[in-house]
Steps between C-alpha positions, in 0.01 A plus 500: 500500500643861458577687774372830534734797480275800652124586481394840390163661602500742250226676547291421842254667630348381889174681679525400867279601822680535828373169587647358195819671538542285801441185306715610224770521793383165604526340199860557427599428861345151436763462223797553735561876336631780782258766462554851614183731484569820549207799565513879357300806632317513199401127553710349218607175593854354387521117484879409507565093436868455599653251289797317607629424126417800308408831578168597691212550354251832543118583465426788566099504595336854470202592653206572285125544605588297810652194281899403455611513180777376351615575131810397356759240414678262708800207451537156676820285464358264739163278444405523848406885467390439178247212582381792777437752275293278230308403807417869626395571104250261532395470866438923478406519117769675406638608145775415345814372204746218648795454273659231601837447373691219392863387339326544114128574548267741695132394624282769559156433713248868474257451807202747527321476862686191587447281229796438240315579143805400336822342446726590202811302466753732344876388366768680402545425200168710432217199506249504732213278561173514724477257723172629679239749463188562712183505289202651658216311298239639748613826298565347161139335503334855568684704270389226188150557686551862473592511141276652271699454149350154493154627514579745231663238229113278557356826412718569168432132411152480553468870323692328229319167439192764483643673180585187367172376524325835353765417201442182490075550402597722248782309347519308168561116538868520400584717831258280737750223591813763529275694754392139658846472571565809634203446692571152677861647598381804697217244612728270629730802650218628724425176631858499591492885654172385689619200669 
């Protein structure tokens, strides 16, 4: 298996309640991480995790509208803060890009509120391949429901098989089985378009 270089949270973004904070604290004590938290006058909260083999790692958490938020990009040599982190996205439906780094390739999970929507495996060489992606079909089944072009093509057709059939009264016997034809395709497509 390869071994992971570093993981890169790009772009994070983490909404916590005071409550929550405490959890947050919680849940990267439970990992063995040394956590310093340290409390401004303006409320902003700075979450230090010491790191023994690389160099620490800092959230800053601003207070906003009586939440903690934290915006910005982090690094983990280490799996065990890593492993914290993917948990905190997803226990506090959080936001985020994970790059995580290896000798000749790059995976990249995109979470939005604590579900991963996708993973892209990217290589250096310039390839990339999706390896997941969420599909809402809760969403995809109401937006066909919500289309209207469908309804507007039976309307053409059925407009059209109307014409053909005023032309086809009035028609000499040569054109009758050209408009047939005509006729028993855009039949056959509306019975299509209405199923």
């Amino acid at each position: 298996m390869a071994k992971r270089l570093a993981t890169v949270y790009v772009k994070t973004h983490i909404r916590l309640t005071e409550a929550e904070m405490m959890q947050f604290v919680d849940l990267f004590k439970a990992y063995d991480i040394h956590i310093q938290v340290r409390v401004y006058d303006n409320g902003n909260h700075e979450v230090v995790m010491e790191n023994g083999k690389g160099p620490d790692v800092t959230l800053n958490f601003e207070l906003q509208h009586g939440a903690y938020v934290f915006e910005g990009s982090l690094c983990f040599y280490e799996p065990a803060p890593d492993n914290a982190m993917r948990k905190a996205i997803a226990a506090f439906k959080g936001t985020a890009v994970a790059q995580r780094h290896y000798r000749n390739f790059m995976i990249e999970y995109c979470y939005e509120r604590g579900r991963v929507v996708s993973i892209i495996e990217r290589r250096f060489d310039g390839t990339e391949q999706v390896v997941y992606r969420y599909r809402n079909s809760f969403l995809h089944l109401q937006e066909l429901y919500e289309r209207t072009d469908i309804e507007a093509d039976i309307a053409r057709t059925k407009e059209e098989i109307n014409r053909l059939l005023d032309l086809r009264r009035q028609a000499d016997p040569g054109h009758i089985a050209e408009l047939d034809a005509k006729l028993a395709e855009l039949s056959h497509r509306l019975f299509v378009m209405e199923a």
